[in-house]
N, C-alpha and C positions, 0 to 999 in steps of 0.2 A: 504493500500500500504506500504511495506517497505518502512523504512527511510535508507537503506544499502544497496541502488543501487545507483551507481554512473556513469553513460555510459558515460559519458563526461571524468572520467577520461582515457580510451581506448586511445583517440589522444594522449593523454601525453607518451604513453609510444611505445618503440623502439619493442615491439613485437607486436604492432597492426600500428602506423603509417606508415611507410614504405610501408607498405601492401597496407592500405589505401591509400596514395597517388599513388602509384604502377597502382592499377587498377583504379583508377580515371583518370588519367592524361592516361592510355592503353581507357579507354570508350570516354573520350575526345575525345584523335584522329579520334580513329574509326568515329565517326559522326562528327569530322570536313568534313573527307574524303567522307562519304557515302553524308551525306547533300550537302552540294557541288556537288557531281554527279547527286544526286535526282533532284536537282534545276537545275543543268546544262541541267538535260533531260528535267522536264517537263516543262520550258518555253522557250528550243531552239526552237521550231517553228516545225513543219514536222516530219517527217520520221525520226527514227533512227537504223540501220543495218533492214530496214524494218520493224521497228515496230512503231507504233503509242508513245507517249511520255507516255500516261499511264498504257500500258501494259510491253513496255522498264524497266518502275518504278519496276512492278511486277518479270521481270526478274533478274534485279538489285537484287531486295531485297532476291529473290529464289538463288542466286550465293551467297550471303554474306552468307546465312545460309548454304546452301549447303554443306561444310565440318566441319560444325558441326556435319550434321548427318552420314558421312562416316567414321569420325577422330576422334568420341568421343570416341569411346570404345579403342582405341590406346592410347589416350591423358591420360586414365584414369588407366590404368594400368602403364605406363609410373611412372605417377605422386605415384604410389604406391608403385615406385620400388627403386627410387633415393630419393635423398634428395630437397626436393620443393622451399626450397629456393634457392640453387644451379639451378636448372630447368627454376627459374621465371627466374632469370638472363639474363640467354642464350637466352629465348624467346625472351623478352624485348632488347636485341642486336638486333635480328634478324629482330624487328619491324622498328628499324632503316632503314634496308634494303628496307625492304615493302612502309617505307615513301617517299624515293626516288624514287619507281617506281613510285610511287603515284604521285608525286610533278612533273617528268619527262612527267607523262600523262596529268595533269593539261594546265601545259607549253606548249605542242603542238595540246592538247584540243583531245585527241586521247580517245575514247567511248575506247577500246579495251582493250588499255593498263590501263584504271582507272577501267574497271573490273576486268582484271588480278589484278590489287593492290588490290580492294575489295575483290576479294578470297581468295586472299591471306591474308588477314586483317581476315577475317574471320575466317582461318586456324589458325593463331596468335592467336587469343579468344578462340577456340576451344581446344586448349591446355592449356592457361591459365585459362580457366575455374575451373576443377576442381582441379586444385593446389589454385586457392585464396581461394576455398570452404572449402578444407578437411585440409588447413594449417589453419585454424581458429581454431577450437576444438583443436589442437595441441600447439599452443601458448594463447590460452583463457581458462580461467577457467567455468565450467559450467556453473554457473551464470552469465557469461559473453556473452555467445552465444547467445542470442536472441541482446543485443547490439550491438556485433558487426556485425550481419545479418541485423538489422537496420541500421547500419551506411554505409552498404557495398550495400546495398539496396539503401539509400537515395544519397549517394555520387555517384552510379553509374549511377543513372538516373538527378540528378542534371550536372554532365560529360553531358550524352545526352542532357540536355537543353542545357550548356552552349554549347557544340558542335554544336547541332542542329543551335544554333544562332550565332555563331561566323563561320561558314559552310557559313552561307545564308547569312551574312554581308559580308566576304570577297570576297565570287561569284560573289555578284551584285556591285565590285565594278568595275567601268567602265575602261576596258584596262587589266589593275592590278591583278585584279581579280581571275584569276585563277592560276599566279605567288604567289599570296597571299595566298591561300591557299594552293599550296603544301608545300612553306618556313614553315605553322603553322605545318603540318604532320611532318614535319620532326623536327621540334625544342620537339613537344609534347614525340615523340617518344627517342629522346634523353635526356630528363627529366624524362620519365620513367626510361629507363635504368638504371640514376643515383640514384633515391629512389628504387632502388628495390636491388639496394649495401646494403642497410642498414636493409634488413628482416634476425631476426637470424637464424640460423638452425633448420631446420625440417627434421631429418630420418626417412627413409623408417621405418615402422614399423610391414613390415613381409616380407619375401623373396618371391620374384614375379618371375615363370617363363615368359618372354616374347610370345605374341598369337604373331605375326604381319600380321596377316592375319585378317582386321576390321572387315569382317561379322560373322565369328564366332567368335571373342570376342566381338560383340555386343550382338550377341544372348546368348551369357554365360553371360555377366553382364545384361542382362534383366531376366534371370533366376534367379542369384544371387538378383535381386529385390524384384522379384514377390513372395522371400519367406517369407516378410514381409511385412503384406496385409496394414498396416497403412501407410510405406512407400513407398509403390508403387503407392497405390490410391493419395498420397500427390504429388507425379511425376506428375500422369495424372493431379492434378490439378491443379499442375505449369504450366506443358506442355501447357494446357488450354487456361491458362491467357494469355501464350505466342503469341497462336493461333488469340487471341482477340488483345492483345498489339500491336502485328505484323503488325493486319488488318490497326488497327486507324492509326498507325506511317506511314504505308508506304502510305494510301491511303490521309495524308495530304495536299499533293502538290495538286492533284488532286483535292480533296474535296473545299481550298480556290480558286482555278484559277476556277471551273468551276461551283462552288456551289454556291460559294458565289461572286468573282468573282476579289479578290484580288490580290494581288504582293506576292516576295518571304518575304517580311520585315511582311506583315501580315501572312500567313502560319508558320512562326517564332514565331512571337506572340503568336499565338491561339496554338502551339505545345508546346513553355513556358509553357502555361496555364494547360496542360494535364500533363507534365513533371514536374510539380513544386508540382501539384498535388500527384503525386506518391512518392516525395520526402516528401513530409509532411504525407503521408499516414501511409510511412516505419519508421519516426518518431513517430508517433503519436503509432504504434503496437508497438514499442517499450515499450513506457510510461503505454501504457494502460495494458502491460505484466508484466510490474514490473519485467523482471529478468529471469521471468520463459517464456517457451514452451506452452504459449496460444492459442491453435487452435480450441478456442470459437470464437475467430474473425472472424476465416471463412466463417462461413455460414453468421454473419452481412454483413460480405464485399461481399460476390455474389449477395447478391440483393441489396446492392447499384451497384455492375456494371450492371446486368439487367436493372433496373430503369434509372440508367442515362446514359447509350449506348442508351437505348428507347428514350430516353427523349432528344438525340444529332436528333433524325430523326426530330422528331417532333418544335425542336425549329431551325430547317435550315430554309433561308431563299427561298421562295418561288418562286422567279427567283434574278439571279445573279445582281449583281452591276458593270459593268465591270470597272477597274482600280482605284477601291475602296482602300484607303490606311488606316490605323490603325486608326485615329482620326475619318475619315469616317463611318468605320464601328462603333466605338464604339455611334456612336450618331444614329444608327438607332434601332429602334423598336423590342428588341426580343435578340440583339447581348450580355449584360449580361447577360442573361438566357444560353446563349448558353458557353459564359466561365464559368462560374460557373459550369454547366455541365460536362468543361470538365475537371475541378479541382475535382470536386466531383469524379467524372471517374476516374481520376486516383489516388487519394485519397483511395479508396475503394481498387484499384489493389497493395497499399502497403501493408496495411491491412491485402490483402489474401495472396500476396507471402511472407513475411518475417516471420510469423509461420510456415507457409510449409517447408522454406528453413532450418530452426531452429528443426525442428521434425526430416527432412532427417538426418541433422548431427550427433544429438542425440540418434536415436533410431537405426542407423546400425551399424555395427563391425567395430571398429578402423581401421584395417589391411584391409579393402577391403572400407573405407570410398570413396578414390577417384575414385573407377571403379564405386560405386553406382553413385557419382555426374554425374558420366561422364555417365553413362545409363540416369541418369534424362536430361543430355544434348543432347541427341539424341532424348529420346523421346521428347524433345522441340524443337531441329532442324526438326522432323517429324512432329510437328504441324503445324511450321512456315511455313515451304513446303507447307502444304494442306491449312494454309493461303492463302499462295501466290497463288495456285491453286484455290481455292474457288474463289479468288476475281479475279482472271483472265478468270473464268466463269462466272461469275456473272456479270461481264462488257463485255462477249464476247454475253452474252443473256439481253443485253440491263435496266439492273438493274442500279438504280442509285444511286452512293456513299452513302447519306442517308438510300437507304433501306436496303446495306450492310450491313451499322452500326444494323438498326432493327432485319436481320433478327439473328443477330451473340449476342447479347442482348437475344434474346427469345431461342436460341441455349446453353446459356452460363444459364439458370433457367433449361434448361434439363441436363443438367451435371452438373449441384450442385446437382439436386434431385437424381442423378444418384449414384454420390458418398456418399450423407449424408443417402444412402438407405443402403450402404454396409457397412460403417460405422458408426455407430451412434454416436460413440466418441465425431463426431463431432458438435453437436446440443447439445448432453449431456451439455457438458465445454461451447456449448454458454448457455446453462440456468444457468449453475453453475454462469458463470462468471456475467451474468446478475445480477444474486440474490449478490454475493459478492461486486460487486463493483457500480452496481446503486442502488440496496434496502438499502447497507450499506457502510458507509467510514470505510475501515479497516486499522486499526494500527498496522501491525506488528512486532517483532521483534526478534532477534536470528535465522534467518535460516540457519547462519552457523552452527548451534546446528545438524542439519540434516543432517546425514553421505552424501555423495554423491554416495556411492557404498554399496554393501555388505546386510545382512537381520540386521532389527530393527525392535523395536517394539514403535508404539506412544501409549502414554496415556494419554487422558486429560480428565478435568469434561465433565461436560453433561447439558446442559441448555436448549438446545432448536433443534427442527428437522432440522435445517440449519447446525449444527456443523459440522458434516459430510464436507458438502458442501465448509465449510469456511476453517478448515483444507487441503481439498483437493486443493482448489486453490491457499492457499496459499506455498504449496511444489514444490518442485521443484522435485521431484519424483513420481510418481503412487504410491497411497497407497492403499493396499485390506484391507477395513474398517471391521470389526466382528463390527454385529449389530441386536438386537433385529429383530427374523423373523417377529413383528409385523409393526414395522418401517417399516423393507423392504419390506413388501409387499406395504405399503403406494404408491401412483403412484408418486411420485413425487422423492421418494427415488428410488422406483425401478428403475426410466425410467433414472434417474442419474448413479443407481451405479451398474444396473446389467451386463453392457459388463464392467465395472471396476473388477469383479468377486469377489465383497462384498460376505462377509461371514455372512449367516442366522446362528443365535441363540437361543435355548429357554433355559429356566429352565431346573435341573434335573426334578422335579418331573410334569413336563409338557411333556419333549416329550425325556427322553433321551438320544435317539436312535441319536436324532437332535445334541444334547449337545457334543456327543462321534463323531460324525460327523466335528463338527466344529472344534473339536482340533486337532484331525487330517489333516485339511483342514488348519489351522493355520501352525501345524509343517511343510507342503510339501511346505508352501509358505515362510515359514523359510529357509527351507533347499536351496531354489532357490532362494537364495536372494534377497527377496522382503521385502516391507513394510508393515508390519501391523499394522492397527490402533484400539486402544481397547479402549472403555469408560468403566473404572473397576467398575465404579456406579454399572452398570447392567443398568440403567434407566435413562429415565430425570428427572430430580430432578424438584419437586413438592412446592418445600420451595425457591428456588433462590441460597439456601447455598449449599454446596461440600455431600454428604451423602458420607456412611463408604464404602469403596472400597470391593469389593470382592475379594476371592481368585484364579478368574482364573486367575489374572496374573502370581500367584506363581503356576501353575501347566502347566501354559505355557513355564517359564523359566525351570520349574524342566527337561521339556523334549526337549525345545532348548534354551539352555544358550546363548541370543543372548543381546548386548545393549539395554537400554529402555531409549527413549529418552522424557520426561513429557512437560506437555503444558498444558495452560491456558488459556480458553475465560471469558469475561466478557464484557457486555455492550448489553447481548440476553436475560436476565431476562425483562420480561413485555413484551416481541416482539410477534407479532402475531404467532409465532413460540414456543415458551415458553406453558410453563402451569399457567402462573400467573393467577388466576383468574377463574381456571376451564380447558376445555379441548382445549388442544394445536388448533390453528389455526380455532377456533368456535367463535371466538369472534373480534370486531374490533381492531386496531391497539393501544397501548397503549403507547407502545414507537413506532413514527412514521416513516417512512423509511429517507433513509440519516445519522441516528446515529450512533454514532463512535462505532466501536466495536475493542475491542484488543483483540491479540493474542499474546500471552509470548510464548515462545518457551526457554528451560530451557535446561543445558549441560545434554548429554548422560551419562547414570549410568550405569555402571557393572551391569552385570546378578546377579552376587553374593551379589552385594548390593543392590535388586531394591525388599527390602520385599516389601508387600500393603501397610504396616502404615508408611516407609520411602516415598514412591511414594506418597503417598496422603500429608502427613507433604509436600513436592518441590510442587505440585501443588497447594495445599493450598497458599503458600510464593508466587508461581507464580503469581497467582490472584491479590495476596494484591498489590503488585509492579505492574501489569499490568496499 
C-alpha cells in the first residue's frame, strides 16, 4: 500500500469541503423529509388517498425518484454548460423553497402537499446530482478520486442515517411532531445554501448547445454511454444496486411493523444498522484502493450482497412480536444475526458503488462528464421505478417482505454473472488484487513518478511471475505489459492480462515474425498514448540478482522517443513465484504469503537519456534503497 495517500487531508481543504458539507447537509434533509412521510404513512392507521399504508410507501418512494428519471438528461447537460459551482448555489436556494412547502405540509399533516414537496425534493437531487459528481475530477486530482467518491459515498449515506433517524425521532414526537420536523427541513436546507457559498469555481469545459426537450436528450446521452462498454456496464451496475438499495430502504417501515412487529424508534435502529453499514463499506473501498480505481472489489462485494440479502430472509423472525421496542428485540433469539446482516448488506453495497462511481468519472471525456453522470442517473431512477414496481407486485400477489428480500438477493448473483460475463476486467483486478494485497503486504513508493496523461514506457527487473500483477495494481493507469509469449500463455497470466491487451514476445531467432510484431504493436500503443511496461531482462532472473538489460528498449525509443519511467521490486526472490530453487511455482512456499514486498518507483528519464546501461545503473540504485 502506498504511504502517499492521505484522504483525510480532502476535509481540510476549500475545494472538496464545501462540496462535502453541500451534499450532506442536501441528503440530510431529503430523509429528514421523506422519513417523516414514510412513518407518517405506515403507522397512520387505514387508508390513505385509497391506498393501503404499504403500497402508499411504494408510491411515495416511485414520486421521489420519478424526476430523476425525466430531468436527468436536462440536469446533465445543464451542468455541462455553466459553471457548477454557480448552478449548486441556485439549486440549494431553491431547496429553501421546497423546505417550506415541506414544513407547511407537515403542519397541517396534508398527504398531498408532503408529496408535492417530495417531488419536488427529488427534482432538487436530480439536478444536483450530476454537478456534485462531474465537479469532483475538476477540483481533485486523480489520485484523489477514489477518496473523495468515498467520502461523498460515506457522508451521503451517513446524511440518510442521520436523516432517516432524526425523521423518525421528531414524527413520533407527540403533538410537536410534525411542527418539528418541517422547522428541521427548512433550517437543513438553509445550511446548505450557506456551504455551498464556499465551493470554488468550476467552468463549463466545452460549449453545450441546449436539447430541452428530456427524451431525446436522454436517448443521446445513453448513446453517448453505450460507447464505452466498461462505463456503461458500470451504470447498469450502479443502477443495480440502486434497484436492491431502493427495495430494502423503502420496504423498512413495513418489514419492522409487520415482520417483526416493532415501533418507528426500532425501524430506525435496524435502518442505522444497514446505513452505517454502507458508510463503513465506502470507507473501507476506499483504504482497501489505496488511491487508485479498484474494481476488483466488485465482484467481492456482489456476493456478499447475494449472501447476506439471502441471509436477511432466513434470519427474520418467524411470527411478529407486536409492540416490541429496541431492548426487546435485541434480547430475542436470532435478532444479532439479523443486524449484523444488515451491516454486512450494506457494507458490501459501498464496496460495489464507490469503484463504479470512481471508473465512470475516470474513464469518460471531461467535456461530456456531467451528461454521462446524469445518463447513469436515469438509468438508476429507471431501476428505482421497477423497484418500486416489483415490490408493488410482489405485495399485490401476496409475497412477503422477507421473500422480497430473497428473491432480489438470487436476482442480484444473475446480474453480477451477467456483467462479469461481458466484462472480465472485472474478476481479472479481483484476482490481481487478491494476489497483491492478501498473498503480499506491498510497500510502495513514488507514484507521482507516473505521468498521469500522455505515452511512457515502464521498466523494471524481473523476479518473479506476479510482477506483472504487482506493477499493474499498483498504477494508477492501464498498462499494456510486453511479455515473454511463454508467460502469457501461462493461464494465470493470460486470464489477467489478455483483455489488458499484453503484448506476446519471442526471441529473434525463435519466431521473428513475432519479434517485428510486437514492436510495432508497442509503437501504435505509443502513439495512442498508453502505457507500456517492459522487463528489459528479457526473462526472470534465475540468480535473484538484476541480469544485463537488452536492447529492445533502445530500439523502442529509436522509433518512439517517449519518457521511460524505471522501477524496482524486491522482497519476490524465494516466492512460490520466483525460480529460486528450480522451476517457478513447482515447488512449496519458501518465502510465505503476507511478506513485504517493495516497489521503488524512480523519476521519468528523457528518451534521449534512457540508454540500457543508464536504465539498469537507476534500477539497480532502485533496489538497493527499496
Amino acid at each position: 500500500m502506498t504511504t502517499e495517500h492521505a484522504p483525510h487531508s480532502l476535509l481540510r481543504t476549500r475545494r472538496f469541503l464545501p462540496l462535502f458539507l453541500t451534499q450532506f447537509l442536501g441528503a440530510l434533509n431529503d430523509n429528514v423529509l421523506k422519513q417523516g412521510l414514510l412513518l407518517l404513512i405506515s403507522f397512520a392507521g387505514g387508508e390513505i388517498l385509497g391506498l393501503t399504508p404499504a403500497l402508499m410507501v411504494q408510491v411515495a418512494a416511485g414520486l421521489f425518484v420519478l424526476p430523476m428519471f425525466l430531468f436527468s438528461a436536462s440536469a446533465g447537460q445543464i451542468a455541462d454548460a455553466f459553471d457548477k459551482a454557480r448552478l449548486i448555489r441556485w439549486v440549494k436556494f431553491v431547496e429553501i423553497g421546497i423546505a417550506a412547502l415541506g414544513a407547511y405540509g407537515f403542519a397541517i399533516k396534508s398527504p398531498v402537499l408532503l408529496l408535492a414537496a417530495l417531488f419536488l425534493m427529488g427534482l432538487h437531487s436530480t439536478v444536483f446530482g450530476p454537478l456534485k459528481y462531474s465537479i469532483l475530477p475538476q477540483h481533485l486530482r486523480s489520485d484523489e478520486i477514489v477518496a473523495g467518491n468515498a467520502w461523498v459515498e460515506s457522508g451521503t449515506f451517513v446524511a440518510i442515517l442521520l436523516g432517516s433517524v432524526l425523521g423518525g425521532i421528531l414524527i413520533a414526537v407527540h403533538d410537536t411532531g410534525p411542527l418539528l420536523t418541517g422547522a428541521a427541513c427548512i433550517t437543513f436546507a438553509v445550511l446548505g445554501w450557506l456551504s455551498s457559498l464556499g465551493i470554488p469555481p468550476a467552468p463549463s469545459l466545452a460549449k453545450v448547445r441546449l436539447n430541452w426537450n428530456p427524451f431525446t436528450e436522454i436517448a443521446h446521452n445513453l448513446r453517448i454511454a453505450r460507447t464505452n462498454r466498461s462505463v456503461f456496464l458500470s451504470m447498469i451496475g450502479i443502477s443495480w444496486f440502486w434497484f436492491f438499495g431502493a427495495l430494502i430502504l423503502s420496504q423498512f417501515g413495513p418489514f419492522v411493523q409487520e415482520v417483526i412487529g416493532g415501533s418507528e424508534h426500532l425501524a430506525t435502529f435496524l435502518l442505522a444498522s444497514f446505513i452505517v453499514g454502507i458508510a463503513l463499506g465506502s470507507i473501507a473501498a476506499e483504504r482497501a484502493s489505496g488511491g487508485r480505481v479498484e474494481i476488483g472489489l466488485v465482484p467481492l462485494a456482489s456476493i456478499g450482497l447475494t449472501v447476506f440479502g439471502a441471509d436477511i430472509y432466513f434470519a427474520s423472525p418467524a411470527i411478529p412480536h407486536p409492540g416490541i421496542d429496541i431492548p426487546g428485540f435485541l434480547a430475542q433469539p436470532g435478532s444479532w444475526r439479523l443486524i449484523f446482516g444488515l451491516v454486512m448488506l450494506g457494507a458490501c453495497g459501498g464496496l460495489y458503488t464507490v469503484p463504479l462511481y470512481a471508473l465512470i468519472q475516470t474513464r469518460c471525456e471531461p467535456a461530456i462528464r456531467s451528461r454521462i453522470i446524469a445518463a447513469n442517473n436515469v438509468l438508476n431512477a429507471g431501476f428505482m421505478v421497477l423497484s418500486a414496481g416489483f415490490a408493488f407486485l410482489a405485495l399485490h400477489f401476496n409475497a412477503t417482505i422477507p421473500e422480497i428480500f430473497l428473491i432480489a438477493a438470487v436476482m442480484n448473483l444473475a446480474v453480477a454473472l451477467f456483467i462479469y460475463r461481458l466484462v472480465p476486467e472485472f474478476l481479472q483486478r479481483l484476482f490481481a488484487w487478491i494476489v497483491v494485497h492478501v498473498m503480499y503486504r506491498i510497500h510502495a513508493q513514488g507514484h507521482a513518478n507516473i505521468p498521469r496523461d500522455g505515452a511512457a514506457i515502464i521498466v523494471c527487473n524481473h523476479v518473479s511471475f506476479v510482477d506483472p500483477l504487482i506493477i499493474a495494481a499498483e498504477s494508477r493507469r492501464p498498462i499494456r505489459f510486453v511479455m515473454d509469449h511463454r508467460i502469457f500463455k501461462q493461464p494465470l497470466m493470460n486470464f489477467v492480462f489478455r483483455d489488458a491487451h499484453a503484448i506476446p514476445i519471442a526471441p529473434a531467432k525463435e519466431d521473428p515474425a513475432m519479434l517485428e510484431q510486437a514492436y510495432a504493436e508497442v509503437a501504435k500503443a505509443l502513439a495512442n498514448g498508453d502505457l507500456v511496461g517492459i522487463f528489459p531482462e528479457g526473462r526472470i532472473t534465475n540468480t535473484g540478482e538484476i541480469e544485463a538489460f537488452k536492447n529492445g528498449i533502445g530500439k523502442i525509443l529509436a522509433r518512439t522517443p517517449v519518457p521511460v519511467v524505471p522501477m524496482a521490486l524486491s522482497g519476490l526472490w524465494g516466492s512460490f513465484f520466483s525460480r529460486k530453487g528450480g522451476r517457478a511455482m513447482s515447488k512449496p512456499f519458501r518465502r510465505g504469503i503476507f511478506n513485504r514486498v517493495d516497489l521503488a518507483i524512480g523519476v521519468a528519464i528523457p528518451a534521449q537519456q534512457a540508454s540500457q546501461q543508464t536504465l539498469q545503473t537507476i534500477v539497480t540504485n532502485l533496489r538497493t534503497r527499496a
